[in-house]
C-alpha positions as CSV (number, residue, x, y, z in Angstrom):
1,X,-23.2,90.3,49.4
2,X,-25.9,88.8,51.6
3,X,-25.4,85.2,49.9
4,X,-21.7,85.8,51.4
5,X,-22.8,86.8,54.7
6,X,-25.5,83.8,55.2
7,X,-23.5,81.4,53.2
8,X,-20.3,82.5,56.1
9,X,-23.0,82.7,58.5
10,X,-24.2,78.8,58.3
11,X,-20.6,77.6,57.8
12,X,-19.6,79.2,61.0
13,X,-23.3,78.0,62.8
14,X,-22.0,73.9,61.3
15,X,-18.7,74.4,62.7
16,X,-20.3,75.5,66.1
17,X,-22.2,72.8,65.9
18,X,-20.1,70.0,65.2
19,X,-17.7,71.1,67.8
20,X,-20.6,70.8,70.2
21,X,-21.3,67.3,68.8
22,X,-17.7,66.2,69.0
23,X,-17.4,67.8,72.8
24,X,-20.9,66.8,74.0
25,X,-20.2,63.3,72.8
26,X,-17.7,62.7,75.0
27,X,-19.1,61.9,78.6
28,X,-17.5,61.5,82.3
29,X,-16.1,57.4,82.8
30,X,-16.0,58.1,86.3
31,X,-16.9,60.0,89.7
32,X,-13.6,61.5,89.4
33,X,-13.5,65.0,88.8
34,X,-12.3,65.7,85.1
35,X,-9.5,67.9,84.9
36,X,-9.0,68.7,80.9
37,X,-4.9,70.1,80.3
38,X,-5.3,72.2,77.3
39,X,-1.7,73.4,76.3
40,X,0.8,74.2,73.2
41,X,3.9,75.2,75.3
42,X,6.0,72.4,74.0
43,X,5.5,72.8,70.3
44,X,8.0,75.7,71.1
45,X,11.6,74.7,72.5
46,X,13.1,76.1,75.3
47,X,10.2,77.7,76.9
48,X,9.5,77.9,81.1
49,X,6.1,78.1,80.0
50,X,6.2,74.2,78.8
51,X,8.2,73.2,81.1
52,X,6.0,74.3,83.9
53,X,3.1,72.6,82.0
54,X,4.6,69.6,82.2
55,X,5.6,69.6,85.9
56,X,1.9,70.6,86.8
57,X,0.6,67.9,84.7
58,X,2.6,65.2,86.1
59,X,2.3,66.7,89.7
60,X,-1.6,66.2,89.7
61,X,-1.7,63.0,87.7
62,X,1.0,61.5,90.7
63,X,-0.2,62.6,93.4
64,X,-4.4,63.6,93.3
65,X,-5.2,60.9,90.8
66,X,-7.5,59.3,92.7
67,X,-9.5,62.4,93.0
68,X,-9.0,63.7,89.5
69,X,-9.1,62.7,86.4
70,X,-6.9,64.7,83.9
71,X,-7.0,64.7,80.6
72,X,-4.6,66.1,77.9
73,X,-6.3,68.6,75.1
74,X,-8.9,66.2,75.0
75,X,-12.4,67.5,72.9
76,X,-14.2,66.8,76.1
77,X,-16.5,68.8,78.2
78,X,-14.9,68.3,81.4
79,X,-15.8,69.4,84.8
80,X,-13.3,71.7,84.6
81,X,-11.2,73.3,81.6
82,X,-7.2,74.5,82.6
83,X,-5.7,76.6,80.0
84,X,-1.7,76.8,80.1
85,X,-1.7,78.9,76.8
86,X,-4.1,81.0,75.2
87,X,-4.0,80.2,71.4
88,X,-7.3,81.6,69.7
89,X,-9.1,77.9,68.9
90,X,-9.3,77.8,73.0
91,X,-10.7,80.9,73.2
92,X,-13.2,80.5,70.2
93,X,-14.3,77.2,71.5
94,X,-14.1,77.6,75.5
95,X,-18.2,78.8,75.3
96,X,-18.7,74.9,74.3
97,X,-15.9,73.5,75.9
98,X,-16.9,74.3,79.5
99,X,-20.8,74.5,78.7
100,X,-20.8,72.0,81.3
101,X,-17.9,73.4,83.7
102,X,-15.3,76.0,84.7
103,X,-12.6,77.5,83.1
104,X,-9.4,78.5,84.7
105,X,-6.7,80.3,82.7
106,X,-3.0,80.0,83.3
107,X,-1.1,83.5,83.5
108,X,2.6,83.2,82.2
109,X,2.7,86.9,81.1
110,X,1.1,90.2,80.8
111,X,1.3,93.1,77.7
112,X,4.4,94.5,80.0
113,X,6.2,91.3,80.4
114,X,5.9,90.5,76.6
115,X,6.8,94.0,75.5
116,X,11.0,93.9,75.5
117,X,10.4,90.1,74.3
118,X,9.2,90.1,70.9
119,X,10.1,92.7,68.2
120,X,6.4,93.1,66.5
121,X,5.3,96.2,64.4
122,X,2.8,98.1,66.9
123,X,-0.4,97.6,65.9
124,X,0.8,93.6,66.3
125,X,1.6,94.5,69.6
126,X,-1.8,96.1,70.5
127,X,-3.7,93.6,68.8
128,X,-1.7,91.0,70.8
129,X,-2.2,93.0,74.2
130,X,-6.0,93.5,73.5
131,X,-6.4,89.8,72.7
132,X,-4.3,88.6,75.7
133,X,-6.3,90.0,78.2
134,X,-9.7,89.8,76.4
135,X,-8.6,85.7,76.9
136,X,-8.0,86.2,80.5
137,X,-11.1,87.8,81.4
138,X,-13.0,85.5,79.5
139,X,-11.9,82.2,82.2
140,X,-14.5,82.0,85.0
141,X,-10.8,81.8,87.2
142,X,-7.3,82.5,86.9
143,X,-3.7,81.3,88.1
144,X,-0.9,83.3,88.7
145,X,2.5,82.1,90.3
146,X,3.4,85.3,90.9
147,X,1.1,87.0,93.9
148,X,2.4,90.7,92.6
149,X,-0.1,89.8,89.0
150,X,-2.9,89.8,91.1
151,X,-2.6,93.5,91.1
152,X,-1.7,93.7,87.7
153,X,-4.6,92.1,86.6
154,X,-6.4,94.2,88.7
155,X,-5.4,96.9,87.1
156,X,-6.2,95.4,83.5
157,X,-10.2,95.0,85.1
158,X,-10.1,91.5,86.2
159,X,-11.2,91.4,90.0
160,X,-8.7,89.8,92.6
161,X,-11.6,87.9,93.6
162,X,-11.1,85.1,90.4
163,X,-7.0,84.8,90.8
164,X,-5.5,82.4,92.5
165,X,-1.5,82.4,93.3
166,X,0.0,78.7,93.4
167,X,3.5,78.6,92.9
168,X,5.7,76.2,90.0
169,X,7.1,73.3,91.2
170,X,10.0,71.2,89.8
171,X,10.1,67.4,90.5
172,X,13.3,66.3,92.7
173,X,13.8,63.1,90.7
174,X,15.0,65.2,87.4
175,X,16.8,67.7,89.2
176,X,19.2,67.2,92.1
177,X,23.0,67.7,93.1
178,X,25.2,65.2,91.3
179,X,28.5,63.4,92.8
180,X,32.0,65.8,92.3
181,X,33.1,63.4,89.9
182,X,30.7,63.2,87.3
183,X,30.4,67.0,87.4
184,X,33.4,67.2,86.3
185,X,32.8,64.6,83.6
186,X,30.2,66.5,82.5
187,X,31.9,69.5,82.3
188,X,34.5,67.6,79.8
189,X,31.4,66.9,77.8
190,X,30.3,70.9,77.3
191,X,33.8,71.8,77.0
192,X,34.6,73.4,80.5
193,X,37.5,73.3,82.1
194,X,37.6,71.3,85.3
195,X,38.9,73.7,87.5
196,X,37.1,77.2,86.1
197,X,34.5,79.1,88.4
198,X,31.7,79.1,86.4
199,X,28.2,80.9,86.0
200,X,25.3,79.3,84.3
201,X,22.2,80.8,82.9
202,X,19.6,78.8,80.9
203,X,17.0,81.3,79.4
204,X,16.1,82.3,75.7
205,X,18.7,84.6,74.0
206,X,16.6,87.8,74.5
207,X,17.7,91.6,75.4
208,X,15.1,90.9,78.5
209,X,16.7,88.3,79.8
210,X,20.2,90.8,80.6
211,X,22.1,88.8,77.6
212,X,24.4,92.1,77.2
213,X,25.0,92.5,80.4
214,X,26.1,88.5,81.0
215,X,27.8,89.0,77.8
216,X,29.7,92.3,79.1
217,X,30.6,90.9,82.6
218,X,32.3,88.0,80.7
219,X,34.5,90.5,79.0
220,X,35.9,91.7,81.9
221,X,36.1,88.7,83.8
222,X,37.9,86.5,81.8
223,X,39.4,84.6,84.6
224,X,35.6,83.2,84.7
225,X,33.7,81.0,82.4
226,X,30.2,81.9,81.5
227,X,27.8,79.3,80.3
228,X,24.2,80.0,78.5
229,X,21.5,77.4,77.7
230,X,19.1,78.4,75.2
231,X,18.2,79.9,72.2
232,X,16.2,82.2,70.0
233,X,12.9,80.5,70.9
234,X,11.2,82.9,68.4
235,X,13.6,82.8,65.6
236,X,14.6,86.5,64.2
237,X,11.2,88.3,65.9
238,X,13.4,87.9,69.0
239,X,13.9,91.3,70.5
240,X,18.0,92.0,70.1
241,X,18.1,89.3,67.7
242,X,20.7,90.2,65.2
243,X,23.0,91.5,67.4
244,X,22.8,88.6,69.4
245,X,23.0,87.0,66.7
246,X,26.5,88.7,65.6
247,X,27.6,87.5,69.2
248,X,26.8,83.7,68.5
249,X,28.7,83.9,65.5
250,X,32.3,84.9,67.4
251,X,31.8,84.7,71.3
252,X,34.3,85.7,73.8
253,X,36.4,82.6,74.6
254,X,34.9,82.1,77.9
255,X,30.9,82.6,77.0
256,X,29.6,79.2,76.6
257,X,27.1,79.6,74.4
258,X,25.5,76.0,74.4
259,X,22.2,76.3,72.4
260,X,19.0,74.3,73.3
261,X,20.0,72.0,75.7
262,X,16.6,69.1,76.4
263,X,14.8,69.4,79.4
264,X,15.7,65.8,80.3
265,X,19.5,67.1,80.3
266,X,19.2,70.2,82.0
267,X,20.0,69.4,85.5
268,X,23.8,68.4,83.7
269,X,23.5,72.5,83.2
270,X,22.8,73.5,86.8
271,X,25.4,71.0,87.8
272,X,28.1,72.0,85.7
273,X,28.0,75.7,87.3
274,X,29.1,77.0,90.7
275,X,26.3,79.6,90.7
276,X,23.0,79.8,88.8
277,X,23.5,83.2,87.6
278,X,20.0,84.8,85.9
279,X,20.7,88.7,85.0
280,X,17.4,88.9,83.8
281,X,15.4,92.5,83.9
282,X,11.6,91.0,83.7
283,X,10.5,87.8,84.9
284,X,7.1,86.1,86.6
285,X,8.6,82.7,88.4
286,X,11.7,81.1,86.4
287,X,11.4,77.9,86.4
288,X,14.9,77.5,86.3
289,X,15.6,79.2,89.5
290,X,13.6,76.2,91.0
291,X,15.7,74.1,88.8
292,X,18.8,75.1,90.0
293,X,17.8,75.4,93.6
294,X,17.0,71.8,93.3
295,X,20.6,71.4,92.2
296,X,21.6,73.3,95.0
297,X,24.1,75.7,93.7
298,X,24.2,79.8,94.6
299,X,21.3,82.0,92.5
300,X,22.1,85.4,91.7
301,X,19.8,87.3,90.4
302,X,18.7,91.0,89.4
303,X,16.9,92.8,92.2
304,X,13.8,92.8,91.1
305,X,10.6,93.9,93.1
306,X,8.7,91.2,91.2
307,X,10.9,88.5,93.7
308,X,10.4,89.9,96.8
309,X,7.2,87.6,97.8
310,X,8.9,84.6,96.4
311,X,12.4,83.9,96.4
312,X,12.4,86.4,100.1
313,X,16.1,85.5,101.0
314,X,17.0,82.1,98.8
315,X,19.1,84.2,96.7
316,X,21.8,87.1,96.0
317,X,20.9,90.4,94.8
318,X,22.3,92.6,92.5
319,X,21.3,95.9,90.6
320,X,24.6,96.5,87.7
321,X,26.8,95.1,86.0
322,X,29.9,96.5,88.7
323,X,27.4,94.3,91.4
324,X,27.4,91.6,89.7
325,X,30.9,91.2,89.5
326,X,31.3,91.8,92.9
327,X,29.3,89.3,93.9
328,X,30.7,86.7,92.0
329,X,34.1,87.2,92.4
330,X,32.9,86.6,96.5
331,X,31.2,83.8,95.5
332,X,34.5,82.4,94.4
333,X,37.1,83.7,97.0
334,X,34.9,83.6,100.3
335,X,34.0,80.2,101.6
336,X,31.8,81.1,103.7
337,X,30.1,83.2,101.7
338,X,29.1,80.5,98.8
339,X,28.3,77.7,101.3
340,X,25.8,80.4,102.7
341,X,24.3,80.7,99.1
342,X,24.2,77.0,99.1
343,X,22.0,76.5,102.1
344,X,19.8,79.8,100.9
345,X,19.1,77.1,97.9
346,X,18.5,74.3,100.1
347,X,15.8,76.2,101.8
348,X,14.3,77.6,98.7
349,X,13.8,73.9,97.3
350,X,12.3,73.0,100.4
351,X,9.8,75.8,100.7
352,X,8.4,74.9,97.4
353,X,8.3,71.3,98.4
354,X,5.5,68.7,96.6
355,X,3.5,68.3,99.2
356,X,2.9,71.9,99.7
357,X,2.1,72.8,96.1
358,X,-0.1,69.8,95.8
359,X,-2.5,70.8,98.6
360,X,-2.4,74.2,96.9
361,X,-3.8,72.8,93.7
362,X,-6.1,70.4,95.3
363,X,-7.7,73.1,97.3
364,X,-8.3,75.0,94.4
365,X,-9.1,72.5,91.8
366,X,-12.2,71.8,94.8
367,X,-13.3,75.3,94.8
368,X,-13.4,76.2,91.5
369,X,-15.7,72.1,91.2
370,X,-17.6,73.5,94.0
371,X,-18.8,77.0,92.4
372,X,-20.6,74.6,90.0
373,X,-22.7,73.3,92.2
């Protein structure tokens, strides 16, 4: 038994050190500051979490990279380490890693955000939840682009002190409003008719994200069509996924359901639909809201506390399925009332402009470079 615990022991100690060989090899080619991406999000379809990997990626590279020089999951030890996603082989190797720098961890969800997600046996779940946060505390700083996680990670032991709150942003030039005409070519392409009010929602096919209750205000709306982008990211451990499932199989005539539509084809979505309509009962920061505020078209969403400090009045609120309904069918009938959702878009696009989120990221990318000093 003590062979098997050496011979483990000195396979783990080579390992160790030949990750620190590999990393340690690898030295700075400039005075840049070295920025190294470390991410999985787009091994999985359909997910905000890649998609808002991507836009942060390309933000910094655009427009700070004269100052930093980033690196995608590079075996480097760079000044400083980002993690988007917190798969274990980050977590077992972060000590070498950032022997030589900071780590900052990305938070995209929490044990109560994940809970109505995924259908795991418990002890999964706990495991899971322990690990999750156990990662978190581990980075010498966090992100959040939600301010209300601050207190939540408070709560879970992490000091305020080492989280950070910088917003997503979503790049103009792949979403924007498109001419009438080719809307309405597009909506030949999905299968919509020309002159239908419609309501979009792009999101994974998930009891969270208020499927039922899209799927039962589309029963009683028929003179509507509903439209849904996405899919069962996580296949059948998908919380609600076989009767979701059943649903797919013989939809209402007027649910859309349109699968898992590429990012690069998404803003064809938002610009099919007279309102972005997002029933969801748990979120962080939706990246498609900022999609489809780009698009400028109406966003109605759930009244959730957890948009308060970030959407503030950008959108329309609703708390049941009766509201929602309401609101829509005043979307469609009052004028005045959807060109006012239109320009509550407008200004949410603008609040979250480039340059604003760029100086965000800048400032802290400098802090967290500083502390090492």
């Amino acid at each position: 038994m003590n062979k098997k615990i050496l011979a483990a022991a000195a396979i783990l100690a080579a390992a160790c050190a030949g990750a620190y060989f590999i990393y340690s090899r690898r030295t700075k080619k400039s005075d840049k500051i070295t920025v190294n991406m470390k991410s999985q999000a787009t091994s999985v379809p359909g997910q905000g979490v890649g998609s808002a990997y991507l836009e942060q990626v390309r933000l910094i590279k655009e427009d700070l990279g004269d100052k930093y020089e980033v690196t995608e999951n590079a075996h480097i030890m760079a000044d400083i380490t980002h993690y988007h996603t917190i798969n274990p082989t980050y977590f077992l190797l972060r000590p070498i890693a950032c022997a030589r720098g900071r780590s900052v961890g990305y938070v995209h969800m929490l044990p109560e955000t994940v809970e109505t997600s995924l259908n795991l046996p418990k002890i999964a779940k706990k495991l899971f939840y322990w690990y999750m946060i156990r990662f978190y505390d581990s980075m010498d700083y966090l992100v959040t682009v939600n301010p209300y996680f601050i207190g939540r990670l408070e709560h879970y032991g992490i000091p305020r002190e080492r989280v950070t709150y910088i917003p997503n942003y979503v790049s103009s030039d792949k979403f924007h409003p498109l001419p009438y005409d080719k809307k309405m070519e597009l909506r030949d392409k999905y299968g919509i008719p020309r002159d239908a009010f419609v309501a979009v929602c792009a999101g994974q096919l998930q009891v969270r994200k208020g499927f039922f209750d899209f799927l039962e205000i589309a029963k009683r709306r028929p003179d509507m069509v509903f439209a849904w982008a996405g899919d069962f990211s996580f296949g059948a451990i998908t919380d609600g996924y076989k009767e979701i499932q059943k649903v797919k199989e013989d939809p209402p005539a007027n649910l859309k359901l349109l699968g898992m539509i590429p990012r690069d084809d998404m803003n064809e979505i938002y610009n099919i639909g007279d309102v972005m309509f997002l029933p969801s009962f748990e979120e962080l920061f939706p990246m498609t809201i900022l999609e489809a505020m780009c698009a400028n078209v109406p966003i109605l969403l759930r009244d959730l506390e957890i948009y308060n400090d970030i959407l503030f009045d950008f959108y329309y609120r609703e708390t049941s399925v009766d509201g929602f309904i309401n609101e829509l069918v005043k979307l469609r009938d009052d004028p005045d009332h959807y060109n006012a959702g239109v320009e509550a878009s407008k200004r949410g696009n603008k609040f979250y402009s480039k340059e604003h989120v760029v100086k965000m990221w800048d400032d802290f990318y400098t802090m967290v470079y500083d502390s090492m000093k």
